[in-house]
N, C-alpha and C positions, 0 to 999 in steps of 0.2 A: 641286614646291616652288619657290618664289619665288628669283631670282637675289639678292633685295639680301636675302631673310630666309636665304641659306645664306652673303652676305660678309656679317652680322651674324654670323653664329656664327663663320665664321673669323676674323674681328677678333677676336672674345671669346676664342676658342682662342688667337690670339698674344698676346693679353696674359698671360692664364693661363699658359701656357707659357713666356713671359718670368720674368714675376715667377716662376714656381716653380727659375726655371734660376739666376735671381739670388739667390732666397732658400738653396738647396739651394749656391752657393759662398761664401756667406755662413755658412754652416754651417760647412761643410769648411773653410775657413780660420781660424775658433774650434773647431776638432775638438768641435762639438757634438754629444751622443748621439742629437740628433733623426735625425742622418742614417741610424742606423741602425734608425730605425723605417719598418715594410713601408708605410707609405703612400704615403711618401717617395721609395720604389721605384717605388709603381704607379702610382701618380694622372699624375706624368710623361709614363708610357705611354699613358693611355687620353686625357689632354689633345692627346699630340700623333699618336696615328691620328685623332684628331674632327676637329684641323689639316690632316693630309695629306686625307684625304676632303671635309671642303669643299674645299679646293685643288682637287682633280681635279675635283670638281663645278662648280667656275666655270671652270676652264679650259675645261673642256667644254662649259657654259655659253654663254661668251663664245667659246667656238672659235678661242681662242688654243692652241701648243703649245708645248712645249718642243722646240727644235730647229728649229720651223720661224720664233719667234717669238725676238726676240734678247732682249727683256727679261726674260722667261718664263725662257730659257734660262739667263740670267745669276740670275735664282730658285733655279731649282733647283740650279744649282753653289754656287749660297752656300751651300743646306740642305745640300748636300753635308759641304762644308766644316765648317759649323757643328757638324753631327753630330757629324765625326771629331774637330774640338776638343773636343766637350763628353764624346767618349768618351775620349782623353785625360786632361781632366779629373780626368774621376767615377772610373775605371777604370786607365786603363793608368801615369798616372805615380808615379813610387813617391816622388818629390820634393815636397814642399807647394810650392817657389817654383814647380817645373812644371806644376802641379796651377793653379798660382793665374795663369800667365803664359796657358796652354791658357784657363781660364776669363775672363781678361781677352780675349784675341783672339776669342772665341766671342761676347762682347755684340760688339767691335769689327763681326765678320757678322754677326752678327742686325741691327747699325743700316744696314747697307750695303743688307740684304736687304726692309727697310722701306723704306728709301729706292726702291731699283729698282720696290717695288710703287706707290709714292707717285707716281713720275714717271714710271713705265711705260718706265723708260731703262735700258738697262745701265752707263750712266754717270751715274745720277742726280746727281753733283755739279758735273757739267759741263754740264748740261741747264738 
């Protein structure tokens, strides 16, 4: 499979995965009933293994690594990150203001995490 037709699908995945992460605390902030609909749950999931698996596929690709590559590296602490805010979030706070602070600081990573992919920096705002 082609390098630029497997970072077309990961684009399409981070958008996907974006908008569903924004739609879904957009929800939970108007305590709407859709949140509790199973789609809601899954689609999430299946959007972001398609995300992690081209990931792996163009690092591989491009034979960048995490750890050994600093942008890369500062990628993957963001997802890190992002994760434990968005599980926060969806999951562990029992607070709507924490619920909504957790989902605020989670787009704050994800735009950090675009950035680093954008300028191939770990400091993309200083680059």
């Amino acid at each position: 499979m082609s390098l630029l037709l497997v970072k077309a699908v990961h684009v399409a995945c981070v958008v996907a995965s974006y908008t569903l992460f924004f739609l879904r605390g957009m929800w939970l902030i108007k305590g709407s009933p859709i949140m509790r609909q199973r789609w809601v749950k899954v689609v999430p999931h299946v959007t972001d293994t398609l995300l992690l698996a081209s990931a792996i596929t163009l690092a591989i690709g491009i034979r960048q690594y995490p750890g050994t590559d600093a942008w890369l590296t500062a990628k993957v602490s963001g997802l890190l990150l992002y994760i434990g805010l968005g599980m926060v979030a969806f999951r562990f706070s029992r607070t709507l203001r924490a619920r909504i602070a957790a989902w605020v600081a989670a787009q704050l990573v994800f735009f950090y995490i675009v950035a680093v992919a954008l300028t191939h920096s770990p400091l993309p705002f200083l680059a």
